[in-house]
C-alpha positions in Angstrom: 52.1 110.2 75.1 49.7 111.3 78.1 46.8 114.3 77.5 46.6 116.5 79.3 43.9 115.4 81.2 45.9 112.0 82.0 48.7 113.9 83.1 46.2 116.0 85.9 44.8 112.8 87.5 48.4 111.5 87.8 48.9 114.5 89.8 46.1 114.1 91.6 47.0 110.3 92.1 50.3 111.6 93.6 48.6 114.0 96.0 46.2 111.2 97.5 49.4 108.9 97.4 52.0 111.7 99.8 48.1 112.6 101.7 48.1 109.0 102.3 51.4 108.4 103.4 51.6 111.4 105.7 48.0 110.0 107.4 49.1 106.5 108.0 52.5 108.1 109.8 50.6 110.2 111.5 47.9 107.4 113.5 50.9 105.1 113.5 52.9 107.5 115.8 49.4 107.6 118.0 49.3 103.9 118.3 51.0 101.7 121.4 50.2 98.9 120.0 53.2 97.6 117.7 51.1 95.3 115.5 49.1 98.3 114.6 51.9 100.6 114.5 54.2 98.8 111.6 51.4 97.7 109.5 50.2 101.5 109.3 54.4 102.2 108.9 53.9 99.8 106.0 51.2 101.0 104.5 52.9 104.7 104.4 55.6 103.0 102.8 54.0 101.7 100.3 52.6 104.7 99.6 55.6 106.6 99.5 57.0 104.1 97.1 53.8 104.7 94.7 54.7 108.6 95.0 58.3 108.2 94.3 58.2 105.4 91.3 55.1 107.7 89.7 56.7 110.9 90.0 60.4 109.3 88.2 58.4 108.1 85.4 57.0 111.8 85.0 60.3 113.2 85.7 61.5 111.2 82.7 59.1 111.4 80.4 58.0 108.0 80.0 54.6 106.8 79.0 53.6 105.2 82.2 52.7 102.2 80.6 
């Protein structure tokens, strides 16, 4: 079972993760350059991926380990 105090980092974890995400969309909309552009949509992906896996498992109830 998570403290407490485990259970506010993961939600700080998930904040960074959707700040993260919502940056990296944002500079990849500013960029012309298509290289640049999908690796930055990646990255937000990735991110988003993070968010969504980490915040099922709290949904749930699971451990997390």
């Amino acid at each position: 079972m998570l403290t407490a105090k485990e259970l506010m980092q993961l939600e700080d974890f998930l904040t960074m993760e959707q700040t993260c995400a919502k940056t990296l969309n944002y500079f990849a909309n500013q960029l012309q350059d298509s290289q640049g552009k999908q690796l930055l949509q990646q990255m937000a992906q990735r991110d988003q991926q993070n968010f969504q896996t980490i915040s099922k498992h709290l949904a749930s109830g699971q451990n997390l380990q």
